[in-house]
C-alpha positions in Angstrom: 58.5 -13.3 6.1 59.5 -16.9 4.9 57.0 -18.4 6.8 53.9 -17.9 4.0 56.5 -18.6 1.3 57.3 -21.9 2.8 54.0 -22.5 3.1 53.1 -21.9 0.1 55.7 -24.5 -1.3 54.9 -27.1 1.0 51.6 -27.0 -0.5 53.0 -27.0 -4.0 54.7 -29.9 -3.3 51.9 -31.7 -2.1 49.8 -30.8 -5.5 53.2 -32.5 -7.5 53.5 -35.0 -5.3 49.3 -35.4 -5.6 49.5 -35.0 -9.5 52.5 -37.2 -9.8 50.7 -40.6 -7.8 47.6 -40.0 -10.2 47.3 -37.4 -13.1 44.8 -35.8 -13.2 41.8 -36.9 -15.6 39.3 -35.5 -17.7 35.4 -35.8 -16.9 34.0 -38.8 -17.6 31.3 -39.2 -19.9 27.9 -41.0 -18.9 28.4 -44.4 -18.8 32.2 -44.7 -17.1 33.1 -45.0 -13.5 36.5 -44.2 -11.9 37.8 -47.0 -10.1 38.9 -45.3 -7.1 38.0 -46.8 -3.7 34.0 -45.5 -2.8 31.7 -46.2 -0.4 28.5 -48.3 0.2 25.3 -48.0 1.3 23.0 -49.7 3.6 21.9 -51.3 0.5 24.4 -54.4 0.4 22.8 -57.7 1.7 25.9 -59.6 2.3 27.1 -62.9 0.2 25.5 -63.1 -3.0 23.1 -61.2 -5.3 20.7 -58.8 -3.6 17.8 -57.1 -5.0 16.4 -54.0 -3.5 13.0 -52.9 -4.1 11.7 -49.4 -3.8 8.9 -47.9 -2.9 6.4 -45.9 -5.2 3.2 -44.0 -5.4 1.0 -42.0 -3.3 0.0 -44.5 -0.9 1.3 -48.2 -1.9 3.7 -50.1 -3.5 4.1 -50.3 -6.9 7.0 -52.6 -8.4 9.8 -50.8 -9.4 12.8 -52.1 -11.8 15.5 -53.3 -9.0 18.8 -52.7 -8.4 21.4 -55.9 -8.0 24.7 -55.8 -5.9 26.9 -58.4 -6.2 28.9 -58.6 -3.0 31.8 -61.1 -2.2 31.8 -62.6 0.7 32.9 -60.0 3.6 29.7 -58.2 4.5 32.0 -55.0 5.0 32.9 -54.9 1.1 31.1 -55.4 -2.4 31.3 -55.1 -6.0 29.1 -52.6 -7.4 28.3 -53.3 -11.2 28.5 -50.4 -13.0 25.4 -50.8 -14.9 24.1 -50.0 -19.0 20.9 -50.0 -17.9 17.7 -50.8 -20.2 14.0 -51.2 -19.2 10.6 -52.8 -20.0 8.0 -51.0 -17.7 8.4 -53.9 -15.0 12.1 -54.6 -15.1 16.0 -53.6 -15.2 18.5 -55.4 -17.2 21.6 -54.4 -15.7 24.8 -54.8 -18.3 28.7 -54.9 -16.2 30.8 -52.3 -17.7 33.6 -52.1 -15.4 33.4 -53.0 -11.4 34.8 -50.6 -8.1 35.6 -51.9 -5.0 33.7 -50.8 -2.3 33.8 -50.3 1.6 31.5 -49.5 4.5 30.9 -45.8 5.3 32.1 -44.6 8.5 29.3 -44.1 11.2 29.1 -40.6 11.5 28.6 -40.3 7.9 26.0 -43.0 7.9 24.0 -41.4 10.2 24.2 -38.6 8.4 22.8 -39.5 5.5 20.0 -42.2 7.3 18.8 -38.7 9.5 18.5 -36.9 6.4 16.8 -39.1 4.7 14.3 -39.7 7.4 13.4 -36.3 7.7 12.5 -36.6 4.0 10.1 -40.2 3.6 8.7 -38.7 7.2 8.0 -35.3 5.1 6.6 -37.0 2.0 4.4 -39.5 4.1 2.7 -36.4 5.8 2.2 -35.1 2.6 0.4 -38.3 0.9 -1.6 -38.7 3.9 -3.5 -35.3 3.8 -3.2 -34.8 0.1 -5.1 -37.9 -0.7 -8.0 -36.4 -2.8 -5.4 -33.9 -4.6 -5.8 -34.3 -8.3 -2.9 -34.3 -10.3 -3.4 -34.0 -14.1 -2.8 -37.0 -16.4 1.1 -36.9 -17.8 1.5 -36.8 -21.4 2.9 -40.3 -22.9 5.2 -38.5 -25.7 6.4 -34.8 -24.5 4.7 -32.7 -27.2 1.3 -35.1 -26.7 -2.1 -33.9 -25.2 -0.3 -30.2 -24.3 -2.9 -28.1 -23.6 -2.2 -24.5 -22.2 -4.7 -23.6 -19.6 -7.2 -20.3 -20.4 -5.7 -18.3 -17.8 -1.9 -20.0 -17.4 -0.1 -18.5 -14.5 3.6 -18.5 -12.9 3.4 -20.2 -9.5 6.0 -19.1 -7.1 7.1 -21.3 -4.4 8.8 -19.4 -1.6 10.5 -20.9 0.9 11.5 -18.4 4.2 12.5 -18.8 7.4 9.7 -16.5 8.0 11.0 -13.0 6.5 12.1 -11.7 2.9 15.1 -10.4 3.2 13.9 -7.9 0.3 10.5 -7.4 0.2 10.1 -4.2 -1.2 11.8 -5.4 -4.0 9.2 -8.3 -4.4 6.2 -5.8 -3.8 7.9 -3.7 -6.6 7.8 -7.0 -8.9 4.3 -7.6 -7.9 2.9 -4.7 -8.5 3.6 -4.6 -12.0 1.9 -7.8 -12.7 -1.9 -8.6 -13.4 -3.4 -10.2 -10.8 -4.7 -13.7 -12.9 -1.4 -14.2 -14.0 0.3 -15.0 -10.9 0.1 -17.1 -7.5 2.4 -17.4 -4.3 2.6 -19.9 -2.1 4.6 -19.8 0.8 6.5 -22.0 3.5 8.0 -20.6 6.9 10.8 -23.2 8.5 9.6 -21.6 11.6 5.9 -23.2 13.1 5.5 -19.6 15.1 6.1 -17.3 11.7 3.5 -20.0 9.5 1.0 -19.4 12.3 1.5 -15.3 12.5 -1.2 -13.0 10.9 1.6 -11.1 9.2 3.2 -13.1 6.6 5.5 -11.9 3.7 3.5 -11.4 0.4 0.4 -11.0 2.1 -1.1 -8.6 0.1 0.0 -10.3 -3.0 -2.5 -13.0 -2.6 -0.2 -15.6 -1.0 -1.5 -18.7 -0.1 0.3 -20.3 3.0 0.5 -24.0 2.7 0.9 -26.4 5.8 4.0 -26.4 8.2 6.4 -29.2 6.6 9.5 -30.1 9.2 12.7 -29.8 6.7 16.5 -28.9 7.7 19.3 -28.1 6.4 20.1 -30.5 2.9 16.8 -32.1 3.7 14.2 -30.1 2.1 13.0 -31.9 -0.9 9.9 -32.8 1.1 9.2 -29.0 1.1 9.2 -28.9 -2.5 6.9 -31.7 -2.7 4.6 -30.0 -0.4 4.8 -26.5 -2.2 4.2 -28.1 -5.3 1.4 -30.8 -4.3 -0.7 -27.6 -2.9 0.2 -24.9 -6.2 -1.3 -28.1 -8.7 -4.3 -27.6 -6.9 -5.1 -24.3 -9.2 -5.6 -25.8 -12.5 -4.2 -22.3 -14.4 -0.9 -22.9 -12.7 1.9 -23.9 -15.8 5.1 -23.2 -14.3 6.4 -23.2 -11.1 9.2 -20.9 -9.8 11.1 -22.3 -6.6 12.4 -19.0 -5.2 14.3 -18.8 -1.5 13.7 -15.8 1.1 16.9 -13.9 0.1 16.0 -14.2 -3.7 15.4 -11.1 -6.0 13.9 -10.4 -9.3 16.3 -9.2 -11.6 13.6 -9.0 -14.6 10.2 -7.3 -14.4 7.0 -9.8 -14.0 6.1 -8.9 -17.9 9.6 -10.5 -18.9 9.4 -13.6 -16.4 6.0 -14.4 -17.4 6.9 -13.6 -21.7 9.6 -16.3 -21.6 7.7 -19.2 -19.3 4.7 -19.2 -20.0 4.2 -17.6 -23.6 7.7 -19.0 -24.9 8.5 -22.0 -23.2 5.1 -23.1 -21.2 5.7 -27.2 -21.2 9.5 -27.2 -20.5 11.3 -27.1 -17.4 14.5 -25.4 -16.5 17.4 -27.3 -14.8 21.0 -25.6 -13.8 23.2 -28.6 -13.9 26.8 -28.9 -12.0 29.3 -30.3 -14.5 31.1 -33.6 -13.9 33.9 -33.7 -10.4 37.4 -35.0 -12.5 38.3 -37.0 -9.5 35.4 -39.4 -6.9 37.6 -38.0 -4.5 36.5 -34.5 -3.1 39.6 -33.6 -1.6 41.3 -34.1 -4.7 39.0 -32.0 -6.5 39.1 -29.1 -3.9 43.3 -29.5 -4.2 42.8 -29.3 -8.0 40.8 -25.9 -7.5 42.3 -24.1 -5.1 45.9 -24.6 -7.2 44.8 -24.0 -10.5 41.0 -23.0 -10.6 37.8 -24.1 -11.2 33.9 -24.3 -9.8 33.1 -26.4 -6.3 29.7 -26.7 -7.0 30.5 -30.7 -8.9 28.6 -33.9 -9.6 29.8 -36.9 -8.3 26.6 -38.7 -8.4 26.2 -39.6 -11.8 29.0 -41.9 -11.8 27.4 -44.2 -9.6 23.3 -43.6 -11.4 23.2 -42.2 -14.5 19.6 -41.2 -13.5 20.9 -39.1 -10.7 22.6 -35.6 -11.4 23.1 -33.0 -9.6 21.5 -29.7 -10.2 21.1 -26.0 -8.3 18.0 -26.4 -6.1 15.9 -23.6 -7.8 14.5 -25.0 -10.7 11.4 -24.0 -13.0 9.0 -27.2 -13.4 6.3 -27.1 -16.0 3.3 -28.5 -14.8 3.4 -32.0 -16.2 6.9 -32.1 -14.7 6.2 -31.1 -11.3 3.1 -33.5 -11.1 5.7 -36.0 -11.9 8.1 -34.5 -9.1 5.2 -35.4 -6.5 3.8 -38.6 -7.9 7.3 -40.4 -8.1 9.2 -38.6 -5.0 9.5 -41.5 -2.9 11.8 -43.8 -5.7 13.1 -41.1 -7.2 14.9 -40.1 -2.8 15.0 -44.0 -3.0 17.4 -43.7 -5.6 19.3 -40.5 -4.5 20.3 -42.0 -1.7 22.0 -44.8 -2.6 24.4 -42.4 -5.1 24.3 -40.0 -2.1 25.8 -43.0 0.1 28.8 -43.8 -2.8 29.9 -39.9 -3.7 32.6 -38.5 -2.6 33.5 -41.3 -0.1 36.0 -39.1 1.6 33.6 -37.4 3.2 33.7 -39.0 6.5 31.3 -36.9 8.2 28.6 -35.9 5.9 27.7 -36.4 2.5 28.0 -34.8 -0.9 25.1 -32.2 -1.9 21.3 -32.1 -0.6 18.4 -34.1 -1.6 16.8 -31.0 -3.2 19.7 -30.8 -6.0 19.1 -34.0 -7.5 15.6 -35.4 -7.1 13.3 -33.8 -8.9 15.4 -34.3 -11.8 15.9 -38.2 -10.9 11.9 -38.4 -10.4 11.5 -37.4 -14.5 14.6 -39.4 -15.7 12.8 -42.8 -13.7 9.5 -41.8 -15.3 10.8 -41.9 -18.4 11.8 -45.7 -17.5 8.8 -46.5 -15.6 7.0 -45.8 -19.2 9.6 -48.0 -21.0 10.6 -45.1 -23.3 14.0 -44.6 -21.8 16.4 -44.3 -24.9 19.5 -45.5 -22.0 21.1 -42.0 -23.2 20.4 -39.8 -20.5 21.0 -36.4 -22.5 18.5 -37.6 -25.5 16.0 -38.3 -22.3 16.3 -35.0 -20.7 15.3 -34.1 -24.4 12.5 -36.2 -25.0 11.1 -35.3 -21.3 11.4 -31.3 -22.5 13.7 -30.2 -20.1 16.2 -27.0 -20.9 19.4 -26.8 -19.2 18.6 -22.9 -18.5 20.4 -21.5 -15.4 17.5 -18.8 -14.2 18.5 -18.1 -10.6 22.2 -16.1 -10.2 24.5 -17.9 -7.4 28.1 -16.8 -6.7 29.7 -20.1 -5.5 33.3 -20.1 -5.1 35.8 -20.1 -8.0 32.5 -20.6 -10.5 32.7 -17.5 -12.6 36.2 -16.7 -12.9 36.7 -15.1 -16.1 33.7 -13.7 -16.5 31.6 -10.2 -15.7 29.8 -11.8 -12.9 33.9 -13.0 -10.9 33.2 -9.9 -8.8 36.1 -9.8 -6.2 36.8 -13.5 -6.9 39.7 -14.3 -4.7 42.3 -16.0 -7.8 44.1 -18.8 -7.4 46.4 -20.0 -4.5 48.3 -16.7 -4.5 45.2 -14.5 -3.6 43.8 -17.0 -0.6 47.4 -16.8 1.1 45.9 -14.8 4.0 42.6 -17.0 4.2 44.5 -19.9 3.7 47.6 -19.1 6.5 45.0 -17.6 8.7 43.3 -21.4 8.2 46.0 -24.2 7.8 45.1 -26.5 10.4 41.6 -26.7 9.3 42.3 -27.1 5.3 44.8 -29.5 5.8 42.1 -31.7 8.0 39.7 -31.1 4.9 42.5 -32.0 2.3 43.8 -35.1 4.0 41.5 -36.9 6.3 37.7 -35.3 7.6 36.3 -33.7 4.9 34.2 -32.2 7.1 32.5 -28.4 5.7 35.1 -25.8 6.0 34.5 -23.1 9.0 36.5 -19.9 9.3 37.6 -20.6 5.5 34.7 -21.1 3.9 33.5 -17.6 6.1 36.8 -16.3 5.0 36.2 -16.8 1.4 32.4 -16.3 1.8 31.7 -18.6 -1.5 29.5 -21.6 -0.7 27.5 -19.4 -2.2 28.5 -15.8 -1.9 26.2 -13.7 0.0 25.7 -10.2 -0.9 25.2 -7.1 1.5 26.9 -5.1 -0.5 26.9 -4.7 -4.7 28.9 -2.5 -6.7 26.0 -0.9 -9.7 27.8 -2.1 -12.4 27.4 -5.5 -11.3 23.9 -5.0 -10.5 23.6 -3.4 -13.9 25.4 -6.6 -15.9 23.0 -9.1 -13.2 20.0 -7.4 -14.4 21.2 -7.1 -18.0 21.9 -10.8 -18.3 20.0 -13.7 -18.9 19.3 -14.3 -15.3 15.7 -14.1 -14.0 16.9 -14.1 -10.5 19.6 -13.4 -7.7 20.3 -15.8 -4.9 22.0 -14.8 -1.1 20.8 -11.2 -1.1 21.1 -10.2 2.5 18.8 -7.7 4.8 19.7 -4.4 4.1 21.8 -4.6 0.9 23.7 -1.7 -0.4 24.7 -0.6 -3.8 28.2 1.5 -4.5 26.9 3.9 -6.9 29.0 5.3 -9.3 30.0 8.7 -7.1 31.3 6.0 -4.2 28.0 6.9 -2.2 26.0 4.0 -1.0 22.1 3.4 -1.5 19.9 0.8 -0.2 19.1 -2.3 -3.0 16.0 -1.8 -2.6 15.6 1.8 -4.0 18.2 1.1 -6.3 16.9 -2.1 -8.2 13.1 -1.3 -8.5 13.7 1.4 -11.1 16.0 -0.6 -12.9 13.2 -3.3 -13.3 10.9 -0.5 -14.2 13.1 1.2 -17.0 13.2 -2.6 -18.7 9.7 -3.5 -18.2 8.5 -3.0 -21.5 10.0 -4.2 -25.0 12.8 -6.3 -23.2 14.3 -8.2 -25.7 15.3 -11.8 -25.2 18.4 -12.3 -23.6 20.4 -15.9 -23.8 20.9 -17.7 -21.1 23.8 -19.4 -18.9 23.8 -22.9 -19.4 26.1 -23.7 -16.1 26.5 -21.5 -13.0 30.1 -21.4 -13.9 32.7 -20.2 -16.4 32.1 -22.8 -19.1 28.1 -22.0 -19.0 28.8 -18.7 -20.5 26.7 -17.5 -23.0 28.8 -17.3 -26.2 28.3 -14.6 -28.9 26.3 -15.8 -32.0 28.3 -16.9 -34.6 29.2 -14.8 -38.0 26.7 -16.6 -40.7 
């Protein structure tokens, strides 16, 4: 019986002995950087000052501001300048702040990131090369300039399967409420054998298949590209909905399409992760497991402030995702040098996925390539018409503690004793040296995100209640606890909730951040 006791104060004493060597500090705001020991890239060019170019466009090169490292003279360390950056159109002027350190990554982690990344140029080259002729519409110099709304605007869904919908009865149930002109799918299968078959999901719905992309695992943002390069074909399409084979709708069509394209047509809709405290990851996960908080961090935008990290399913307007396309290649050029420098102890892979911070990084550098940066990256997300609206549901782990949606959360070091006794070994490898993905924990905890094959109705009720358009990690064959304790399949359950709220539903306010913090707070007394 002392055995999970002693544990547990071994670990305490770790987190004193942690918080004791280095308090722990507060996020840091835009333009600071940590000087804790990070991690280079393949970018460094040994003694000197190196510039490093990047590509652009559909099919050339196109000068791009450039990026200087100033690096001693061991080829194995540098000084990154940590950089108030201000543009012209053609060039950078990089200002030193404050300087870090930094060291070689490992090899495993390096080849980590240069496979990744490989999979994605290779994914956006195919795409260039047989979208040529596609015409992309001119992007508006000042956001509110030239914004014409098409005749016939419609809401552009870009699925992406590995061949199935986990719910599709659900989706036909969505679909079937909507006019016919006011919608388009298009779809990608990760399997070549399921985008070949004659029986696709959402067939009947009018979807259009686009052409087999190869993507994996955190190396998808290619895909997008793809999705998004084929849906600005149709001239009528305003805003584009990134949606994943185990997504639902938690609104009716009549709602979705009422606040994109009638209320908000020329913004887009990012979910951003708030700032890590620490550079280091194991820190931060030490830091949450003992006294709370959301995994899901950005540790990018201390090394670019151009690169933040964001939940993948995002809502483009069209200028924006025309952007997304045109500038994909510098805006992964950039990604992955941050990607390279976050959360250095990582020895094994790296921070995040290309999808959750380029498409963002591809309007913030357009911004610059038009020399109307104002160097303040929140006034720029501003100017460029982009909402931080969190529209897709996600349960990650720790996230939404506090709140309606905690569901079962497991709380604080005390309620994980089981996962995490059952798991020692393995965290403690994470913790102090790896920081390789967790295995049986991360199954044991099932937060990375949640998935759901089971849902109690008053959650379901408070999902489709909230601001939330959509529900992530939905599995096959999802059940809902009614009230009596009985169980019913999701799929008979929801459809008549969408129903009963398809018309006159009011506008609900939105979560700014999939975690505690992004809340939506009740309106003020006047």
């Amino acid at each position: 019986h002392t055995r999970p006791f002693n544990c547990l104060l071994f670990i305490f004493a770790f987190f004193v002995f942690f918080t004791t060597a280095s308090a722990m500090r507060p996020a840091k705001t835009r333009n600071s950087h940590p000087t804790e020991e990070v991690v280079v890239g393949e970018e460094q060019q040994g003694v000197g000052t190196a510039t490093v170019g990047v590509a652009l466009g559909w099919r050339g090169l196109l000068s791009w501001p450039s990026l200087s490292l100033k690096t001693s003279g061991d080829p194995k360390e540098s000084i990154i300048t940590t950089a108030s950056l201000t543009t012209t159109p053609s060039t950078s002027i990089l200002t030193t702040t404050s300087t870090t350190t930094t060291k070689e990554p490992g090899a495993i982690r390096r080849a980590y990131i240069n496979q990744k990344l490989s999979v994605e140029r290779a994914g956006l080259q195919s795409i260039f090369n047989s979208t040529r002729n596609l015409a992309t519409p001119p992007v508006p110099a000042e956001p509110g300039a030239n914004r014409i709304l098409s005749r016939n605007p419609k809401v552009a869904f870009l699925v992406m399967t590995d061949g199935e919908l986990a719910s599709p009865a659900i989706w036909d149930a969505f679909f079937s409420g909507a006019p016919s002109e006011k919608f388009s799918i298009y779809l990608h299968a990760s399997s070549p054998e399921e985008q070949q078959s004659d029986d696709y999901p959402l067939k009947c719905w009018g979807a259009i298949r686009v052409p087999h992309q190869r993507s994996e695992w955190c190396a998808s943002f290619a895909l997008e590209v793809g999705l998004l390069a084929h849906a600005l074909r149709d001239p009528d399409n305003t805003q584009f909905v990134f949606v994943s084979g185990t997504t639902i709708p938690l609104k009716p069509f009549s709602y979705v399409y009422r606040q994109l394209i009638q209320h908000s047509p020329f913004t887009s809709k990012f979910c951003l992760a708030s700032p890590a405290d620490y550079l280091s990851m194991q820190r931060q996960a030490v830091k949450i497991e003992l006294v709370g908080g959301c995994y899901f961090k950005d540790y990018y935008r201390y090394y670019d402030q151009r690169v933040l990290k964001h939940h993948q399913w995002v809502v483009l307007s069209r200028a924006h995702a025309a952007i997304v396309v045109r500038h994909s290649p510098i805006a992964l050029k950039a990604f992955g040098r941050a990607w390279r420098l976050a959360a250095p102890d990582i020895k094994n892979l790296g921070d995040g996925c290309s999808d959750e911070a380029v498409p963002l990084t591809a309007l913030l550098l357009d911004l610059e390539l038009r020399g109307e940066s104002t160097n303040n990256t929140w006034q720029d997300l501003t100017r460029l018409g982009v909402e931080q609206q969190c529209l897709t549901f996600a349960r990650w782990r720790s996230c939404l503690a506090g709140t309606v949606f905690e569901y079962g959360e497991l709380r604080g070091l005390a309620a994980n004793v089981s996962s995490i006794w059952a798991s020692g070994s393995e965290i403690f490898e994470f913790l102090t040296s790896s920081g390789r993905q967790l295995g049986d924990f991360k199954k044991a905890v099932n937060g990375f995100p949640f998935e759901f094959s089971q849902v109690q109705y008053e959650y379901l009720e408070s999902l489709v209640s909230s601001g939330f358009m959509f529900a992530r990690k939905f599995m096959p064959d999802s059940n809902v606890t009614l009230p009596d304790g009985t169980l019913s399949p999701l799929d008979e359950v929801l459809p008549p909730m969408l129903r009963e709220n398809e018309t006159d539903h009011p506008e609900l306010r939105v979560w700014t951040h999939l975690e505690t913090a992004g809340e939506p707070s009740p309106l003020a007394v006047p």
